[in-house]
C-alpha positions in Angstrom: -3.7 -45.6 -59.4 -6.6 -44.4 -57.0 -6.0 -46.6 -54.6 -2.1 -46.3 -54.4 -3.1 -42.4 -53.6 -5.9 -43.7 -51.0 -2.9 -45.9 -49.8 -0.4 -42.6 -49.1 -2.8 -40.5 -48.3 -3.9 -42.4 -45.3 -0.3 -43.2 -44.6 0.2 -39.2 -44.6 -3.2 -39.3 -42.3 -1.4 -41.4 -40.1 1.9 -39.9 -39.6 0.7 -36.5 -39.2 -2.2 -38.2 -36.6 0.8 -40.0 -35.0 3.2 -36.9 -34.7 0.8 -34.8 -33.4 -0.4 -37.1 -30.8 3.5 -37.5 -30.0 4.1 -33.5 -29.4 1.0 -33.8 -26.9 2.3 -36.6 -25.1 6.2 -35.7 -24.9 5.6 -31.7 -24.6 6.4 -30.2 -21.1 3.1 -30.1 -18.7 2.5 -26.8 -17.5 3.0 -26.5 -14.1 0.3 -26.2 -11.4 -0.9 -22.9 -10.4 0.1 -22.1 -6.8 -3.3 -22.8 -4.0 -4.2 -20.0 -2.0 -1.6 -21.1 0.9 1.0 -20.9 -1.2 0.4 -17.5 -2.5 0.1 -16.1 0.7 3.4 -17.7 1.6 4.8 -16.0 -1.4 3.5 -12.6 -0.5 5.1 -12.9 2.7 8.0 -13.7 1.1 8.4 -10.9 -0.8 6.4 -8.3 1.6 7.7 -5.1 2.2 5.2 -1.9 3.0 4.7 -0.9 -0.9 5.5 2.8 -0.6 5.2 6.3 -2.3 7.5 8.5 -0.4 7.3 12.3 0.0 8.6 15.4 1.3 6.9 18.1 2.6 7.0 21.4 4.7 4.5 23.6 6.1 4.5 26.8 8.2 3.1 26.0 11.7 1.8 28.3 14.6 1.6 27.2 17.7 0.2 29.1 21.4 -0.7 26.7 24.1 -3.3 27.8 26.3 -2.5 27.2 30.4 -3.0 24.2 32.2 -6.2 24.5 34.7 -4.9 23.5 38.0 -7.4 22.4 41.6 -5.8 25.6 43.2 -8.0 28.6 41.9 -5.0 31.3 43.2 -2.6 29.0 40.8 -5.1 29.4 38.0 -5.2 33.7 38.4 -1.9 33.7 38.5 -0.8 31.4 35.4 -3.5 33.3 33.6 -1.6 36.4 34.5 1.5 35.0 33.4 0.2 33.8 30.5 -1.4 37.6 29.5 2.1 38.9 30.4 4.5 36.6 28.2 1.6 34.7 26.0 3.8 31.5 24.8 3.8 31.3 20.9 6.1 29.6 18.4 6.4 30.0 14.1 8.4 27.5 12.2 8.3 25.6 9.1 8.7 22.4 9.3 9.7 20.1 7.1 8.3 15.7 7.2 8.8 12.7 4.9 5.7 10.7 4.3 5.1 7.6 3.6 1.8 6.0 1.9 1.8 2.8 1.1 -0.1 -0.9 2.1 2.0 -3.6 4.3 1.5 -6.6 1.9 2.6 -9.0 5.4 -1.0 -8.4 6.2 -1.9 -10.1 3.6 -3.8 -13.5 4.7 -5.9 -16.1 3.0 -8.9 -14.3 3.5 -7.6 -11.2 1.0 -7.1 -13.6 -2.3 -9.7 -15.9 -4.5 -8.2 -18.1 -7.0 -9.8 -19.4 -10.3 -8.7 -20.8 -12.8 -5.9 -18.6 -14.1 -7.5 -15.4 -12.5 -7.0 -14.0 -9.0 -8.7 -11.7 -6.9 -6.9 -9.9 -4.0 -7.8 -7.2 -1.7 -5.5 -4.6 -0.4 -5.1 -3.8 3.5 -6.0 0.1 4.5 -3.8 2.6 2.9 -1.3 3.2 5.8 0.2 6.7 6.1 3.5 7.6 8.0 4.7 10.9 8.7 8.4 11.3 9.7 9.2 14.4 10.6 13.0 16.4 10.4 13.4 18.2 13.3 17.2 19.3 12.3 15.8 20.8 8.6 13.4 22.5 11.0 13.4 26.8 10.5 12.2 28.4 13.4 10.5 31.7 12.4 9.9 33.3 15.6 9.2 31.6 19.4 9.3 31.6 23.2 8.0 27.9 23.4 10.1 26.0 25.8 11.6 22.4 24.9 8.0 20.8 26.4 5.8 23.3 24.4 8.4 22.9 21.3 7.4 19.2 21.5 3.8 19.9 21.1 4.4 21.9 18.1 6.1 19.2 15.8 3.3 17.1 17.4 0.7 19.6 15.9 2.6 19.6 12.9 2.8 16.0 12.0 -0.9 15.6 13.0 -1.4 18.3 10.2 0.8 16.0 7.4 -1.1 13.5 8.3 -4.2 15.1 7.8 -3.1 16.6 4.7 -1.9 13.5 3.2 -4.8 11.2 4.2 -7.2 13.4 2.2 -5.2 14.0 -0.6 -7.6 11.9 -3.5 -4.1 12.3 -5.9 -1.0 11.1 -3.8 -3.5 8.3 -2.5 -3.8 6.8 -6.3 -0.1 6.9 -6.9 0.7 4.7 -3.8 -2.4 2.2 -5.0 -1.3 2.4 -8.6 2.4 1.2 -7.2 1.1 -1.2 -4.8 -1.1 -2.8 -7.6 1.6 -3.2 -10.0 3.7 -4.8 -7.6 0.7 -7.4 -7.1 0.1 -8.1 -10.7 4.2 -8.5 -11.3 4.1 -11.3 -8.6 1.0 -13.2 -9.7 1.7 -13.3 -13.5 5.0 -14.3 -12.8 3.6 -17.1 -10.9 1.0 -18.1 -13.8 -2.1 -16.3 -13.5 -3.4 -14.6 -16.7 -6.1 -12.0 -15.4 -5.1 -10.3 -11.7 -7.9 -8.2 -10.1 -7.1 -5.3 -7.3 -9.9 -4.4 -5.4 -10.9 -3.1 -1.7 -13.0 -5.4 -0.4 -13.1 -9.3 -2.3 -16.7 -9.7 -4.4 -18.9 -12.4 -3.6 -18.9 -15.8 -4.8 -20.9 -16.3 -8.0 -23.7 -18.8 -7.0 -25.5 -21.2 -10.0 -29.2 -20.5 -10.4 
């Protein structure tokens, strides 16, 4: 009796030894994880400048002092002038801006594979300012159409300013641009997906 339950015992040994070695064998491979060249290729293929748009106004004033000439007489009398009928403009202007990172830039340099886990660095934070010169409320001036033009200029130097120091708005638009990263990556394999400024260095033994 012992040894006909020795004998199905290892028969049971066997089957389930033979079966599992079956699943390993027959069971799909997992496939490769993509080398550095071909993530950047995918990046690129997918790269758009990663965005957080927003709108903004702000009241602007604007008096441009007058050009120095090489003719001292000219210089009296635009300073005259200019005493006389001082140019000055209000207005509130209104700009979209646009922070975000251009994942295109994205080169070989920016990633580190290992393993399952991948490092990649973003590209500066780039800020656009687009300004709406028809939404534009002109409060008060006696700029001409050059003068005008300096105006917006000073204004959208202002956003920009504004925007580029703003510690809030600037972790939105990393937050989206790192999402959009680890969205690509795990859906290409990896299990761990770091974001980081500037790549760490390798890990040396000893």
């Amino acid at each position: 009796m012992l040894r006909l339950l020795l004998r199905v015992l290892l028969v049971v040994v066997a089957l389930a030894v033979g079966a599992a070695g079956a699943f390993l064998w027959l069971r799909p491979k997992p496939s490769a994880l993509p080398d550095t060249p071909a993530l950047v290729t995918r990046i690129h293929e997918v790269a758009r400048l990663e965005t957080l748009e927003v709108s903004l106004y702000k009241k602007v004033e604007f008096s441009p002092e007058p050009q120095a000439t090489n003719s001292l007489w000219k210089d009296v009398i635009n300073w005259a002038a200019y005493s006389i009928h001082t140019p000055r403009g209000r207005a509130i202007v209104f700009a979209d801006v646009h922070l975000g990172y251009d994942f295109s830039r994205l080169q070989g340099s920016s990633l580190r594979v290992q393993g399952t886990r991948v490092d990649v660095a973003l590209p500066p934070l780039e800020v656009k300012v687009e300004l709406k010169p028809g939404e534009t409320e002109i409060i008060g001036s006696n700029l001409d159409s050059a003068q005008t033009t300096l105006l917006l200029e000073k204004a959208r130097e202002a956003f920009e300013r504004e925007v580029k120091g703003d510690a809030r708005l600037k972790e939105r638009a990393r937050r989206s641009a790192e999402n959009t990263l680890r969205v690509l990556f795990l859906s290409l394999g990896f299990r761990e997906v770091n974001v980081v400024d500037v790549l760490p260095p390798v890990a040396t033994a000893g």
